[in-house]
Backbone as CSV, one residue per row, in Angstrom:
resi,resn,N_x,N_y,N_z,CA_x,CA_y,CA_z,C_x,C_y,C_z
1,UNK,45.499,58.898,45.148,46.478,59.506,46.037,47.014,58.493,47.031
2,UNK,46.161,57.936,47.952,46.353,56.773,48.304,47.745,55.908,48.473
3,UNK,47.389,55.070,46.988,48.535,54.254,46.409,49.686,54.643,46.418
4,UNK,49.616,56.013,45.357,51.304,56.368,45.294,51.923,57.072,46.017
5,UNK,51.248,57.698,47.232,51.575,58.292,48.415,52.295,56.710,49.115
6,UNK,51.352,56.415,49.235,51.772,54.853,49.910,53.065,53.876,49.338
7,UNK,52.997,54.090,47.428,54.190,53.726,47.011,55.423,54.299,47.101
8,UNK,55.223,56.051,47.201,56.413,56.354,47.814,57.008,56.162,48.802
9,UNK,56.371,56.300,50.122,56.614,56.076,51.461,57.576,54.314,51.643
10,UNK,57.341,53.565,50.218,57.745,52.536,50.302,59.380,52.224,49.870
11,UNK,59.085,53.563,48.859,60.749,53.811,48.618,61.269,54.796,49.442
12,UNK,61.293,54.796,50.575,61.927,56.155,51.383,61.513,56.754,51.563
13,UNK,60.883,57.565,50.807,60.140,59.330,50.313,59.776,59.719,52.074
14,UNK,60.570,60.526,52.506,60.279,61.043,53.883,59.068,61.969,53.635
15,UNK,58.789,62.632,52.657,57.967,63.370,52.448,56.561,62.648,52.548
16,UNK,56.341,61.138,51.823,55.396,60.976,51.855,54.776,60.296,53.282
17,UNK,55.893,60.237,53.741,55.609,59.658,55.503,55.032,61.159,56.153
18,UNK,55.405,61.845,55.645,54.897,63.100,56.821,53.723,63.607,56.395
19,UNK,53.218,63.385,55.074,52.559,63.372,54.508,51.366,62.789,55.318
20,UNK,51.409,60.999,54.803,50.588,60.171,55.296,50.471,60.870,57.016
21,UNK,51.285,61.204,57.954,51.220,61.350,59.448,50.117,62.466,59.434
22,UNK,50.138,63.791,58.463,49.181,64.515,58.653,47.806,64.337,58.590
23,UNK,47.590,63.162,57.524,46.234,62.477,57.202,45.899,61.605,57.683
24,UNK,46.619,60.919,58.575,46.123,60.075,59.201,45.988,60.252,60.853
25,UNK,46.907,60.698,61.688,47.478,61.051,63.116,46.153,61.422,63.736
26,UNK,45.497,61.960,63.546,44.257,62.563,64.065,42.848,61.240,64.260
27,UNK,42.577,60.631,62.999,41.832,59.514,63.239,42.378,58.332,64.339
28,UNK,43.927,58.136,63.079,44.386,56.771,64.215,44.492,57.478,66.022
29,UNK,44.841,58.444,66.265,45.040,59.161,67.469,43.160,58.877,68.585
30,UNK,42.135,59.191,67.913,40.879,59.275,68.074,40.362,57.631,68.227
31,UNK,40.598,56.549,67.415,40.554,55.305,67.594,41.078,54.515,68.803
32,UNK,42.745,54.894,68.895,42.918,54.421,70.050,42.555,55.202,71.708
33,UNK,42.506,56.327,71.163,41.722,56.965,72.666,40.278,56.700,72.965
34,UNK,39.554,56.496,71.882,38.150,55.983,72.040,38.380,54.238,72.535
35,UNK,39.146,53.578,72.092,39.093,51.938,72.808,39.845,52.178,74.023
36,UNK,40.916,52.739,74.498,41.516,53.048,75.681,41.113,53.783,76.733
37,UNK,40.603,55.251,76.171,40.232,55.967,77.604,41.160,56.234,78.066
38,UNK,42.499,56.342,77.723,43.654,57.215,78.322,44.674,57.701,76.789
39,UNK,44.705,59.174,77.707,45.086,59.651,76.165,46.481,59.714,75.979
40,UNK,47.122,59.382,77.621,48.763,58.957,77.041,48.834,57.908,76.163
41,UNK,48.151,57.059,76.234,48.411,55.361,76.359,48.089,55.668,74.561
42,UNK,46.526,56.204,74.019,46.837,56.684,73.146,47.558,57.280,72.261
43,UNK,48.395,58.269,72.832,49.482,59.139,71.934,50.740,57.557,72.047
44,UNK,50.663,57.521,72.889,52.004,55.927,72.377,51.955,55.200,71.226
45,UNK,50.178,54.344,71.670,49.838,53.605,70.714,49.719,54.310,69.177
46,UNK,49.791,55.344,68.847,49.629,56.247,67.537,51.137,56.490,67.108
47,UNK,51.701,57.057,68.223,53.580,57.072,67.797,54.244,55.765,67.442
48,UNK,53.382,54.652,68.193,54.128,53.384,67.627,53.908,52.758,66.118
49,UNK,52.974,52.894,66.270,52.009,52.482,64.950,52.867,53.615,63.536
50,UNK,52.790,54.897,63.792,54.013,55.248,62.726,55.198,54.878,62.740
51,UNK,55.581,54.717,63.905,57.120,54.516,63.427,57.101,52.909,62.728
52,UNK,56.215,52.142,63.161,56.462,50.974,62.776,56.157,50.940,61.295
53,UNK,55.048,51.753,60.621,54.686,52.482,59.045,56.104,52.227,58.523
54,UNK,57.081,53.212,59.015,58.342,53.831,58.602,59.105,52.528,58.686
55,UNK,59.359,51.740,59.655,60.259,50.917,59.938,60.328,49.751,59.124
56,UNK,58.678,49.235,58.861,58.015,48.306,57.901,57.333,48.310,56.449
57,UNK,58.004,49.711,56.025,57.704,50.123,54.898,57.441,49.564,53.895
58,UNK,58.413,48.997,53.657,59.419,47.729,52.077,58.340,46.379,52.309
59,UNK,58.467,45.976,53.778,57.709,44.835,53.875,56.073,44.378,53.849
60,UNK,55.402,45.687,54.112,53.888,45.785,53.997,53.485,45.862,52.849
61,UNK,52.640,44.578,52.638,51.737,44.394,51.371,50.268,44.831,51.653
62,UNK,49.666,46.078,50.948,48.651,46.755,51.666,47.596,46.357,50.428
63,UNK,46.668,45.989,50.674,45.778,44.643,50.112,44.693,46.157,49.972
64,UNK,43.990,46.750,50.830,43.070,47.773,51.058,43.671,49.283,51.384
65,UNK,42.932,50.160,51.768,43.193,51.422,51.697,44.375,51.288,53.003
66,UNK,45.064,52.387,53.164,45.582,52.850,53.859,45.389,53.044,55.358
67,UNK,44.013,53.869,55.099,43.551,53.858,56.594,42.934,53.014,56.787
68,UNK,41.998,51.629,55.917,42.280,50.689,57.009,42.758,49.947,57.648
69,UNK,44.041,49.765,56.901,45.207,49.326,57.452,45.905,49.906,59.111
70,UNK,45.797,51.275,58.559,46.600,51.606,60.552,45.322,51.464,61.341
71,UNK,43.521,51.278,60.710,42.984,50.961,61.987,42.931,49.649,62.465
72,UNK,43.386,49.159,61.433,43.806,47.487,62.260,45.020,47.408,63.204
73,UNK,45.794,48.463,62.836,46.918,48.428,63.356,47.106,48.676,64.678
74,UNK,45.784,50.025,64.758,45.890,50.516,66.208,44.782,49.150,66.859
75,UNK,43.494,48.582,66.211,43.200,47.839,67.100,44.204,46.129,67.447
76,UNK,45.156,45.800,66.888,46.309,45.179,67.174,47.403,45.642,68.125
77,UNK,47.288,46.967,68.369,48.527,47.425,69.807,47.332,47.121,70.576
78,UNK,46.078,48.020,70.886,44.998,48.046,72.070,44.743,46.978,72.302
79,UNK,44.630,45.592,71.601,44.265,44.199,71.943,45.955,43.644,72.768
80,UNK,46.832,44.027,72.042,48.484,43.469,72.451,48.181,44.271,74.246
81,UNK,47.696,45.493,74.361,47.997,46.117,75.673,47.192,45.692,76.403
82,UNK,45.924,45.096,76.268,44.938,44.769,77.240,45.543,43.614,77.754
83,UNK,46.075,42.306,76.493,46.459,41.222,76.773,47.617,41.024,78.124
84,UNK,48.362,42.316,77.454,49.920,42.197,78.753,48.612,42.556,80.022
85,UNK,48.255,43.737,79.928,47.423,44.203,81.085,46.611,42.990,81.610
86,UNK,45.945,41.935,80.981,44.710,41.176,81.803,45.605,40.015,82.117
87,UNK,47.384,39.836,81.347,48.161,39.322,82.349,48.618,39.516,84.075
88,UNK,48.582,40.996,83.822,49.116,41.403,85.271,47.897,41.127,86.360
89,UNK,46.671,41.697,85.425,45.329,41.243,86.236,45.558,40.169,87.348
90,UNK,45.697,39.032,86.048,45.734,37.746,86.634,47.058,37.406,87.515
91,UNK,47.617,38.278,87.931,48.687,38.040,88.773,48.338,38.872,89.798
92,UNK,47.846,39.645,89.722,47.368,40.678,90.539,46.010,40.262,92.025
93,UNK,45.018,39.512,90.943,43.530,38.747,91.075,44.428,37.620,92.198
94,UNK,45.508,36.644,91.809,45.821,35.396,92.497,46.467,36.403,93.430
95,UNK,47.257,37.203,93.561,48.194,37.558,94.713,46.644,38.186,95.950
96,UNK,45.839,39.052,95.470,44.831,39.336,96.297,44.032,38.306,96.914
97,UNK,43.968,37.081,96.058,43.107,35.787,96.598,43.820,35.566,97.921
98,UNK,45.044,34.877,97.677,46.088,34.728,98.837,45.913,35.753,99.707
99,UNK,46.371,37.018,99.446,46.246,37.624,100.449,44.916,37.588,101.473
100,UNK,43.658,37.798,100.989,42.187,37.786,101.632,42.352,36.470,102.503
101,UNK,43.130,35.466,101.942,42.876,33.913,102.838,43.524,34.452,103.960
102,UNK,44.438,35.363,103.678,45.893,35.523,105.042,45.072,36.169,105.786
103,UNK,44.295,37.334,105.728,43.580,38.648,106.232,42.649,38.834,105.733
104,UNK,41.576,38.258,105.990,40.357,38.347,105.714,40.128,39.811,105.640
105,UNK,39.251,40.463,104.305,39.039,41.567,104.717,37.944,42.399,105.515
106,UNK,38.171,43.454,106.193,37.384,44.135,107.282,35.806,44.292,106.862
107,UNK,35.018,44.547,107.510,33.617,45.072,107.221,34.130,46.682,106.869
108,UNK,35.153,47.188,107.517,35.637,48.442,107.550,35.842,48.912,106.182
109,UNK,36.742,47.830,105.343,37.342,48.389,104.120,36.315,48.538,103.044
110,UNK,35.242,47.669,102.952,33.846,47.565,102.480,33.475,49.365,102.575
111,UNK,33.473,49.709,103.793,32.863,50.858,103.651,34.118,52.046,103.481
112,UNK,35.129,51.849,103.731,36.071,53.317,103.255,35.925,52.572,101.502
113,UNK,35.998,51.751,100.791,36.214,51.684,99.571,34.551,52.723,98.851
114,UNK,33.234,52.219,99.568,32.131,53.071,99.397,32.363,54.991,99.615
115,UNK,33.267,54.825,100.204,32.982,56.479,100.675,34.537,56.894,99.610
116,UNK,35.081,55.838,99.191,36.232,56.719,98.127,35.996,56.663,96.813
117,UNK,34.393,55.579,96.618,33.870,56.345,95.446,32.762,57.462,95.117
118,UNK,32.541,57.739,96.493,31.100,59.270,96.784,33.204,60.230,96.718
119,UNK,33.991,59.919,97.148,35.090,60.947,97.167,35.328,61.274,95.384
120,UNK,35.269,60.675,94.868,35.854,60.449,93.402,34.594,60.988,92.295
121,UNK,33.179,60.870,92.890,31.859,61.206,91.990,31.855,62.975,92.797
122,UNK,32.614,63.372,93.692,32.535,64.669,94.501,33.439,65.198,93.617
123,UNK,34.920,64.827,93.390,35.759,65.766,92.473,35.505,65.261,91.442
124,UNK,34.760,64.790,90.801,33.843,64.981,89.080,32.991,66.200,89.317
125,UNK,32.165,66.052,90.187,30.800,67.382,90.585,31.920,68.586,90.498
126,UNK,32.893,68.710,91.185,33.825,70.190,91.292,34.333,70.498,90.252
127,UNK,34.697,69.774,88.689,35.230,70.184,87.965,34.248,71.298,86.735
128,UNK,35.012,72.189,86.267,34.476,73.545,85.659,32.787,72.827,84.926
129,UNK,31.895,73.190,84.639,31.094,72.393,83.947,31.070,72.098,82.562
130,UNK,31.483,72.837,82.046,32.132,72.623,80.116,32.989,71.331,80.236
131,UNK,34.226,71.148,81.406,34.958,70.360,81.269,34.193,68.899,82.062
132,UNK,33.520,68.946,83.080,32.200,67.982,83.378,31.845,67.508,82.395
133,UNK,31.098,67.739,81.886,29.958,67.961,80.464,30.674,66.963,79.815
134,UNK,32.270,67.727,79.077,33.302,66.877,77.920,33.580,65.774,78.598
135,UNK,34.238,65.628,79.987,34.737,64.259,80.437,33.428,63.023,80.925
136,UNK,32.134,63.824,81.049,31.298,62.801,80.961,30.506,61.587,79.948
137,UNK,31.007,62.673,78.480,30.414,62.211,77.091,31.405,61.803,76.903
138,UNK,32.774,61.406,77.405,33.960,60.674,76.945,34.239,59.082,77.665
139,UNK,34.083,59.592,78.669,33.801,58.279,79.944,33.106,57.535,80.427
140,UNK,31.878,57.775,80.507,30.647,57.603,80.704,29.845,57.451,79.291
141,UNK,29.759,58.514,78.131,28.886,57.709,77.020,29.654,56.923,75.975
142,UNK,31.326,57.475,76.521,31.766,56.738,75.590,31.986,57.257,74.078
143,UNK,31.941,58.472,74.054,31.653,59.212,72.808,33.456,59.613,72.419
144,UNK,33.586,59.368,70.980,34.916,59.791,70.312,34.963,61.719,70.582
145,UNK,36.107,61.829,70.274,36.739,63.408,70.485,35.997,63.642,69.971
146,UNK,35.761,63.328,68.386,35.272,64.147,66.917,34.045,64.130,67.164
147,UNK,33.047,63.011,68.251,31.584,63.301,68.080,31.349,64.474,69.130
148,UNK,32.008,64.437,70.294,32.124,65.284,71.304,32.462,66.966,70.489
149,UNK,33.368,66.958,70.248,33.651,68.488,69.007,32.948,68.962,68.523
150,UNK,31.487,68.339,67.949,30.943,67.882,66.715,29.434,68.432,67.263
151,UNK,29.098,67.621,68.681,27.981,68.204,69.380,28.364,69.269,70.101
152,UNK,29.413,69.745,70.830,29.443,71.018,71.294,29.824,72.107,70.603
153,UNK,30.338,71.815,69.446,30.230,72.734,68.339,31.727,73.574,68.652
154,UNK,32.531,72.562,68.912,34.046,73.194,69.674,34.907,72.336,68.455
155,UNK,35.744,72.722,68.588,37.375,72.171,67.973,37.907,71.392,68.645
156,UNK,38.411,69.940,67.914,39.075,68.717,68.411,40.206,68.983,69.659
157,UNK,40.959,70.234,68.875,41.760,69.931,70.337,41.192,71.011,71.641
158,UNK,40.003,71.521,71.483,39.167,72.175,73.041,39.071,70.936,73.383
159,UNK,38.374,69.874,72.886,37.753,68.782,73.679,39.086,67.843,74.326
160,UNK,40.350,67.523,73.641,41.672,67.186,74.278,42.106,68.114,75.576
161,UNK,41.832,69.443,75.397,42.436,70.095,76.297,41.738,69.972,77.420
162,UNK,40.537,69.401,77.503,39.398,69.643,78.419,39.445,68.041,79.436
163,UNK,39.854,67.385,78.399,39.500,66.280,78.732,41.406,65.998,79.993
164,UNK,42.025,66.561,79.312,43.535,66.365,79.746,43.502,66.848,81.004
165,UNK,43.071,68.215,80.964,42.887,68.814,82.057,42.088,68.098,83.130
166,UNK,40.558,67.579,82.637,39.979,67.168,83.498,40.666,65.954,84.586
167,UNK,41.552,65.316,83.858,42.383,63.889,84.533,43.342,64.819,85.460
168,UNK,44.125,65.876,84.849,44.813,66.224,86.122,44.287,66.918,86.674
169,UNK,43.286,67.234,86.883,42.785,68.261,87.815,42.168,66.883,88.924
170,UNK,41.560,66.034,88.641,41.008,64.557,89.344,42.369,64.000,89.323
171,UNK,43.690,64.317,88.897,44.554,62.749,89.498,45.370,63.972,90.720
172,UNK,45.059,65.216,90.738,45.882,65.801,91.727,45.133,66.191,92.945
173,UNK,43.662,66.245,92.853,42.407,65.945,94.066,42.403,65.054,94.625
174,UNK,42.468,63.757,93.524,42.544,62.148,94.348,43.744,61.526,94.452
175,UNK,44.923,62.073,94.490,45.942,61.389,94.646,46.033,60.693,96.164
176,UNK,45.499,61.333,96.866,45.606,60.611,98.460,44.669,58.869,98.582
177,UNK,43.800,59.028,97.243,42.766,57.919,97.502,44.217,56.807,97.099
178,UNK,44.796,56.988,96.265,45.968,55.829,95.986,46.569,55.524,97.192
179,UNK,47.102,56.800,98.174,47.626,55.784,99.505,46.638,55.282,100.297
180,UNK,45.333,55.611,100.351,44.471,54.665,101.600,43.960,53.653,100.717
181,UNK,43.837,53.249,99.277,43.534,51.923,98.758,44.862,51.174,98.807
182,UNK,45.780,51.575,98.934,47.419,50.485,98.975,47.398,50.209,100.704
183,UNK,46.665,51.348,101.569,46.646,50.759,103.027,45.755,50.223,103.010
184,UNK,44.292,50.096,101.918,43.399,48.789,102.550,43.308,47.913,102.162
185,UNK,44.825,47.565,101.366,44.798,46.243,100.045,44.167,46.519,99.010
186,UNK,43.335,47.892,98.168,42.808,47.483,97.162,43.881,47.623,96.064
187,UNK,44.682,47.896,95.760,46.031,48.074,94.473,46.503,47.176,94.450
């Protein structure tokens, strides 16, 4: 199935592209959210990775299966995004050096940066405990959707919904910690 799914998709066959998206979207989707930890950044890296399927059709010589092909694919965007990212780092790292020489920082900021991570481990403790539970075996152990699903004995997308939720329910509690780390230099 494989092959000539794959050989169609090479002549056009829209069918077999939507095809391949149903059988595959869910793993490649689960790969890059398990190396990322953010599940926008994920759904990108998965939308890109097909369209580029589609775009690079004619030209891909696929040596091995299919799927391991898009999981190289997705770990080739997640390595491309860290790279731009541990660019900015490093622009980020030198602009803070400079800055600390200009303004040494406080004994003060030492301790509001301590008390805005007891603020941040406080709205983890407040969230529902099912959704606790899911965002801790995701973040903390590091565990894929499907193993998370798998031990709570729930459906892939409870554990998405849980986990989605859990970020906005924590990025709309801690949104204030973003303006007092940009007032104590940490951003």
């Amino acid at each position: 199935m494989n092959n000539s799914l794959f050989s169609s998709l090479q002549l056009g066959d829209h069918q077999a592209m939507e095809e391949i998206y149903q059988n595959y979207w869910e793993d490649v989707f689960d790969t890059a959210f398990k190396k990322t930890g953010d599940e926008a950044l994920a759904q990108d890296i998965t939308q890109e990775i097909f369209i580029s399927l589609w775009e690079n059709r004619a030209a891909i010589n696929l040596t091995g299966s299919l799927g391991a092909y898009l999981h190289g694919a997705v770990k080739y965007k997640v390595i491309n995004y860290f790279r731009s990212g541990s660019v900015k780092e490093q622009h980020q790292s030198s602009l803070t050096a400079l800055m600390n020489e200009q303004y040494p920082a406080a004994a003060d900021d030492k301790l509001i940066l301590k008390e805005l991570h007891l603020e941040v481990d406080a709205a983890i403790a407040l969230l529902p405990e099912k959704m606790q539970l899911v965002f801790s075996m995701s973040r903390k152990q590091e565990k894929s959707i499907k193993e998370i699903a798998s031990e709570l004995d729930v459906s892939v997308q409870t554990v998405k919904n849980q986990i989605s939720s859990a970020l906005k329910l924590l990025k709309k509690s801690l949104s204030y910690i973003l303006f007092i780390a940009a007032l104590i230099g940490l951003t």
